[in-house]
C-alpha positions as CSV (number, residue, x, y, z in Angstrom):
1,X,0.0,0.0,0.0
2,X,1.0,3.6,-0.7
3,X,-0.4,6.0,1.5
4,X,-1.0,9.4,-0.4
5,X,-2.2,11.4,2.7
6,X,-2.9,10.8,6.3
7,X,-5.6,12.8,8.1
8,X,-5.4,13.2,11.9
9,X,-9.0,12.3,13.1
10,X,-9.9,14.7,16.1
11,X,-13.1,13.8,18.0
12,X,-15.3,16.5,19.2
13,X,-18.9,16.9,20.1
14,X,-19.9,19.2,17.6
15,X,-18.3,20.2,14.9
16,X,-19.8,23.6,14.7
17,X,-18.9,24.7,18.4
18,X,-15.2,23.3,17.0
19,X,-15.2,25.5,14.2
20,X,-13.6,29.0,15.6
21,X,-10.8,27.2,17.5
22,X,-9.9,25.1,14.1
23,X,-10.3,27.9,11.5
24,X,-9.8,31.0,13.6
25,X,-6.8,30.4,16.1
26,X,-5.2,27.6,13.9
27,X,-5.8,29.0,10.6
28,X,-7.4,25.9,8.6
29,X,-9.8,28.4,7.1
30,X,-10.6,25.9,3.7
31,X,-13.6,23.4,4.7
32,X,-12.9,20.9,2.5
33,X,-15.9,19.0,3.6
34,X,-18.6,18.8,6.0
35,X,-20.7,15.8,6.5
36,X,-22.5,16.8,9.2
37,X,-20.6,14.4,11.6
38,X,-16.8,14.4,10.0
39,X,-15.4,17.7,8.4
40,X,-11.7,18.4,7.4
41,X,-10.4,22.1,8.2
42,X,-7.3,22.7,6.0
43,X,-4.0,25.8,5.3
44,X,-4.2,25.8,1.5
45,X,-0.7,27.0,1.6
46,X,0.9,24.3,4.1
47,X,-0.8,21.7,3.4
48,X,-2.0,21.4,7.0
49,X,-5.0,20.0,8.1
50,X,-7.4,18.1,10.7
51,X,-10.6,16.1,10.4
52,X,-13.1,16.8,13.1
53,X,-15.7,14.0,13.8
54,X,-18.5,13.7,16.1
55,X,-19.3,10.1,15.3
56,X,-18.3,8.0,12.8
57,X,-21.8,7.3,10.3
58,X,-21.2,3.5,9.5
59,X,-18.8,2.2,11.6
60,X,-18.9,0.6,15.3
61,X,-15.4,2.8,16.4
62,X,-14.0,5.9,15.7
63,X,-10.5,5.9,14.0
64,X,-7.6,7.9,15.0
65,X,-6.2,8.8,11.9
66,X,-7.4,8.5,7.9
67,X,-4.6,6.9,5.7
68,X,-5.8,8.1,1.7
69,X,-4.6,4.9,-0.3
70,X,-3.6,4.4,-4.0
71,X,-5.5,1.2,-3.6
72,X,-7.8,0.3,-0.8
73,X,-8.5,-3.2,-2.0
74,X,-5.1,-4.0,-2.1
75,X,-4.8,-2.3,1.2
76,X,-7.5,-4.4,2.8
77,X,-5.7,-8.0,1.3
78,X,-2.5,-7.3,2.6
79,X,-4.2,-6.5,6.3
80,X,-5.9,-9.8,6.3
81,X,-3.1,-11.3,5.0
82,X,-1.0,-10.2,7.7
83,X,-3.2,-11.3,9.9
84,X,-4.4,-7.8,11.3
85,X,-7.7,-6.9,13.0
86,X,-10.5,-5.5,10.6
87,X,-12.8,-3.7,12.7
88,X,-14.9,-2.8,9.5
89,X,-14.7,-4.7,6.2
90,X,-14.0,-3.0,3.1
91,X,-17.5,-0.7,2.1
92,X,-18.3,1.4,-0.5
93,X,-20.0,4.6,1.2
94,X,-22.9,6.6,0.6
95,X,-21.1,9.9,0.0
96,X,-18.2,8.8,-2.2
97,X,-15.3,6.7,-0.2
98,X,-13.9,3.2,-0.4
99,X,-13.1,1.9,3.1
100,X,-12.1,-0.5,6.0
101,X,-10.7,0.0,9.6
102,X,-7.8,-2.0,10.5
103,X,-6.4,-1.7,14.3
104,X,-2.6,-1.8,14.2
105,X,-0.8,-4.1,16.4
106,X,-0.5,-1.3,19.2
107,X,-4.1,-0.6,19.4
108,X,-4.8,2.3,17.3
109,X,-7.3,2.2,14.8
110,X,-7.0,3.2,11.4
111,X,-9.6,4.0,8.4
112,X,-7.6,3.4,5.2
113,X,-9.4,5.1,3.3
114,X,-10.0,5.6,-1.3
115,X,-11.3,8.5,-2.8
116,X,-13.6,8.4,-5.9
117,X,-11.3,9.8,-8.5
């Protein structure tokens, strides 16, 4: 797997009381995207940016990070090859994302995650 981006996943209880700290005081002002429960504040000059979520929609445990593969399928062969947890299979979502969660071997979970090109 080639990871293309990783996204810190910050949980919060609402994104919108999270918004001034994020954009204002950090100075992520682009909103990439707002879900509703998952939104990713970002510097369009840096590069920097965070992923606020409330809840994940679909599945049973929140991730800590996001790792954008080149190929999730791949991705999600080579986990269960290895012999490493899936916490959620491999799902096409709703709103435009190939997926699975995979807990590395110290605990933290990640959602490897494909875009829609």
């Amino acid at each position: 797997m080639r990871a293309k981006k990783i996204s810190t996943n910050v949980t919060v209880d609402d994104i919108n009381s999270a918004r001034e700290f994020y954009q204002d005081f950090l100075g992520l002002q682009t909103e990439e995207f707002n879900l509703g429960w998952v939104a990713r504040f970002t510097d369009v000059e840096s590069g920097a940016h965070v992923q606020l979520v409330t809840r994940d929609l679909t599945a049973p445990e929140d991730s800590a990070m996001s790792v954008h593969a080149d190929d999730v399928d791949a991705a999600y062969r080579e986990a269960q090859r290895r012999g490493y947890e899936i916490v959620y299979p491999v799902t096409t979502e709703d709103w435009g994302v190939r997926r699975f969660f995979v807990r590395a071997p110290d605990g933290t979970l990640l959602n490897i995650v494909q875009h829609r090109e």
